[in-house]
Structure formats: structure tokens, C-alpha cells
Residue frames relative to the residue before (quaternion, step in Angstrom):
aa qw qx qy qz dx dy dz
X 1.0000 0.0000 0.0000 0.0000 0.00 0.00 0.00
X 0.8026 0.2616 -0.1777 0.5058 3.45 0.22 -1.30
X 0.6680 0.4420 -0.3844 0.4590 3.67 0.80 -0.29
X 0.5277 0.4485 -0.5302 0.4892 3.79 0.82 -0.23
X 0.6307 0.5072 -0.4463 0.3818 4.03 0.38 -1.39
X 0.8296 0.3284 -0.2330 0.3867 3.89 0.78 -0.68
X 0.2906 0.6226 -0.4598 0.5627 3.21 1.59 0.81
X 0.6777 0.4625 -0.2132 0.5304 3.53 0.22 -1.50
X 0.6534 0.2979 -0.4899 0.4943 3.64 -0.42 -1.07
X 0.7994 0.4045 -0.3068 0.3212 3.71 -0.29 -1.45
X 0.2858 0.6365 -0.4739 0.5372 3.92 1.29 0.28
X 0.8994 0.2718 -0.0645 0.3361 2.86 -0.15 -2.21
X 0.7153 0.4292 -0.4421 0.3296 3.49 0.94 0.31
X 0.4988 0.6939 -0.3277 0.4029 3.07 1.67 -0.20
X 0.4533 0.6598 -0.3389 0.4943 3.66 1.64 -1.12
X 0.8016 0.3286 -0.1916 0.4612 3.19 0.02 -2.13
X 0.6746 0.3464 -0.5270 0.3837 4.16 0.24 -0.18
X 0.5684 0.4424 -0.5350 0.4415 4.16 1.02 -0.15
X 0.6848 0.5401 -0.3474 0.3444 3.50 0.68 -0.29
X 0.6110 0.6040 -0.1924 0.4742 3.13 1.31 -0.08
X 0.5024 0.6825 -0.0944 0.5224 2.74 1.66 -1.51
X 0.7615 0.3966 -0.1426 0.4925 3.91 0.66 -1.79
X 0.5515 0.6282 -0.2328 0.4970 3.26 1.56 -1.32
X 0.7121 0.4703 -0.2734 0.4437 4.17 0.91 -0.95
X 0.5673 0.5796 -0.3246 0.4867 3.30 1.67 -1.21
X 0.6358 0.5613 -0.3509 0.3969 3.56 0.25 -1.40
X 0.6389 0.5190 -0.3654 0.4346 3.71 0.48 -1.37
X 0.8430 0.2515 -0.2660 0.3941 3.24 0.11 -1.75
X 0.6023 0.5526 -0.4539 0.3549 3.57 0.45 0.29
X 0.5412 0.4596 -0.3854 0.5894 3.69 1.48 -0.21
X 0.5954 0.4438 -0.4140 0.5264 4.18 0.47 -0.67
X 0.8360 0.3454 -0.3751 0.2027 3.45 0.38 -0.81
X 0.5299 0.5331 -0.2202 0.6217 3.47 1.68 0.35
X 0.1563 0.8033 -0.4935 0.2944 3.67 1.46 0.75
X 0.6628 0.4608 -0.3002 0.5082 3.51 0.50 -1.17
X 0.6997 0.3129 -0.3454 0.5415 4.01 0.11 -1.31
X 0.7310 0.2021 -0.5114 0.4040 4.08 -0.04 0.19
X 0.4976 0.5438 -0.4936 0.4615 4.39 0.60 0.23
X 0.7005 0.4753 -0.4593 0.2690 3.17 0.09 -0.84
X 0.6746 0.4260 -0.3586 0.4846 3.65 0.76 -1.19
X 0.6147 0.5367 -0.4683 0.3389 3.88 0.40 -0.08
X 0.5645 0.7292 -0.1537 0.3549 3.21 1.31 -1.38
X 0.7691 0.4067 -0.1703 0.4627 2.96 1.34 -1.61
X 0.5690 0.6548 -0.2999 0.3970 3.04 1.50 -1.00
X 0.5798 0.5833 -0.2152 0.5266 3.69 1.37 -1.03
X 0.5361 0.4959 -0.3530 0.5849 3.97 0.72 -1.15
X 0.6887 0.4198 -0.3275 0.4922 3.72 -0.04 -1.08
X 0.8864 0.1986 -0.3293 0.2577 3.60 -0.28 -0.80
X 0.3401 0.6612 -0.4669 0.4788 3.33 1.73 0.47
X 0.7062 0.3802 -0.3682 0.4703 3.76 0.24 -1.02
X 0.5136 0.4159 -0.5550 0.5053 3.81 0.56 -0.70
X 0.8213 0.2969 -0.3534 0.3354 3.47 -1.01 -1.42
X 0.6567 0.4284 -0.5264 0.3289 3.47 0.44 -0.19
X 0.7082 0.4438 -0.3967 0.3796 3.55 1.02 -0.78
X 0.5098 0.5133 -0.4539 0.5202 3.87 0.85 -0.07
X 0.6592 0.3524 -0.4850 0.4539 3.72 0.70 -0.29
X 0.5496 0.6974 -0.3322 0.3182 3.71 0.85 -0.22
X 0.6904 0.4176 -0.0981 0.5825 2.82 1.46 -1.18
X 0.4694 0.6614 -0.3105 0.4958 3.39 0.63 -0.55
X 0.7656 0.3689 -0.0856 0.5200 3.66 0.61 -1.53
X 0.7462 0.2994 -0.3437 0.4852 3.37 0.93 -0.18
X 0.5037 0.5514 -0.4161 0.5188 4.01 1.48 -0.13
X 0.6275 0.4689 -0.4640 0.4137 4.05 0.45 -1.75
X 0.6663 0.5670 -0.4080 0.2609 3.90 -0.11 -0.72
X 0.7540 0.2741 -0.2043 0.5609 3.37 0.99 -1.11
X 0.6810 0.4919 -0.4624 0.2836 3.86 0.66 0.07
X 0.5622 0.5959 -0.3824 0.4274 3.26 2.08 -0.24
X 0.5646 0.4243 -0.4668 0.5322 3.58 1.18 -0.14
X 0.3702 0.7019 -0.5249 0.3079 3.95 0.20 -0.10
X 0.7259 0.5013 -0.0460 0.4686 2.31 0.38 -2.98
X 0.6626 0.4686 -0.2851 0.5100 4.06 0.56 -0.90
X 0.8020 0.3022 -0.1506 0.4928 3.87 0.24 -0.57
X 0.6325 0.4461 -0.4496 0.4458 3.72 0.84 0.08
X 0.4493 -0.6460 0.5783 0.2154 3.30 -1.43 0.48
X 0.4001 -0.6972 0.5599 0.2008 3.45 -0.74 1.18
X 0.2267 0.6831 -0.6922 0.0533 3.52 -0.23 0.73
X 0.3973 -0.6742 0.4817 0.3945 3.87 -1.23 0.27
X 0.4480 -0.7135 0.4571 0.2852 3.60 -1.08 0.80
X 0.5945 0.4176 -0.2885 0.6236 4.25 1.29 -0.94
X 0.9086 0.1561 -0.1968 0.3338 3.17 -1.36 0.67
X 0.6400 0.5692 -0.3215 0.4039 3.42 1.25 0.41
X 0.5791 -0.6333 0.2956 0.4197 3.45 -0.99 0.84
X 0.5686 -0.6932 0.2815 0.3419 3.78 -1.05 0.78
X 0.7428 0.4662 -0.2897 0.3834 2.70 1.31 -0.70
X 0.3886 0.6879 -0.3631 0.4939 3.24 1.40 -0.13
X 0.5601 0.6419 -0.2856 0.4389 3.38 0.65 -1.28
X 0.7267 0.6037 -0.1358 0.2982 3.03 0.27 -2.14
X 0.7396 0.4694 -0.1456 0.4598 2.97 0.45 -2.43
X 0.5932 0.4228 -0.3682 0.5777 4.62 0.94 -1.03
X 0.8226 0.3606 -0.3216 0.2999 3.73 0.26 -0.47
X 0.3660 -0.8156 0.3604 0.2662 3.27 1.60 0.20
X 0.5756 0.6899 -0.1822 0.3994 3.68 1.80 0.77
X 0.3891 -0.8810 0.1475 0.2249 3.23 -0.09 0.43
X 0.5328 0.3191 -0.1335 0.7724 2.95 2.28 -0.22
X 0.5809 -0.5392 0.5026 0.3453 3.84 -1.05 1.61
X 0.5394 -0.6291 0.5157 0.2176 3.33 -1.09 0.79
X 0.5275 0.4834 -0.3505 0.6044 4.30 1.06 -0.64
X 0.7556 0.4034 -0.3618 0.3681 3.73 0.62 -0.74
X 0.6210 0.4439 -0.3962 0.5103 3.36 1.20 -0.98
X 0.7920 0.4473 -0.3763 0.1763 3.70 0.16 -0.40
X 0.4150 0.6629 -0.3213 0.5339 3.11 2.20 -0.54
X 0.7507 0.3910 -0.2322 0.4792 4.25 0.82 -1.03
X 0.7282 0.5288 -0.2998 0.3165 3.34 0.96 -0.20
């Protein structure tokens, strides 16, 4: 009785310290390769910095001239409006829904 119960425990503590043991190895072998798993993130991060920085570039040079657009166009509606009307505010010769639907 009491010598099996102190078999077992001394089983089970031996198990759980190799498991610990494999469980320390594993770790320090993943810290010790820190650098070879940063680097691809790093780069990956460098890259999406130049993109967003060049879309913010652009961006700043486009937002200026679409806010004069948006400021100088005439809101007329394009569905339900007469064509020629249409036409004559758009200074065009083919409804704009048509040119873009044929193009």
C-alpha cells in the first residue's frame, strides 16, 4: 500500500521534473534564435511603413485638388434627370452613366 503510493508520487514527480526539464530546453532554444524569427517581422514592418508612407504622399498631393472639384462642381442629380439638362450642366455630349457603362 504505502510503498506503491510512494512509488507513484516519486514516478510522478520525476515525469513532471523531465517535463519541465524538455519544457526549459524547448524555451531556451526558441529565445536563442530570437534574432532569425525578428528579422522577417522587422522587414515585413520596414516594407509596410514605406507603402503607407507613400500612399500618405500621394494622398496629400491628390486631397488638395479633389477638394476644389468637390467645391467647384455643381451637384446636379445624374438618375431621374432630364438628358438634356444633364448634358447641357455637364458640358458633354454622351450622359455620363452611358459613357461609363460603354467604356
Amino acid at each position: 500500500g504505502d510503498a506503491q503510493l510512494l512509488s507513484n508520487a516519486e514516478n510522478a514527480t520525476n515525469q513532471f521534473q523531465m517535463a519541465q526539464d524538455t519544457y526549459i530546453t524547448a524555451l531556451l532554444s526558441f529565445s536563442s534564435k530570437e534574432l532569425d524569427h525578428i528579422k522577417p517581422l522587422q522587414c515585413l514592418l520596414t516594407c509596410q511603413q514605406r507603402m503607407y508612407n507613400d500612399v500618405s504622399k500621394i494622398l496629400n498631393a491628390k486631397l488638395p485638388g479633389l477638394q476644389d472639384n468637390i467645391e467647384k462642381s455643381v451637384n446636379t442629380p445624374v438618375f431621374g434627370s432630364d438628358l438634356d439638362k444633364h448634358l447641357e450642366t455637364t458640358g458633354k455630349q454622351i450622359a455620363s452613366v452611358l459613357h461609363r457603362c460603354c467604356n
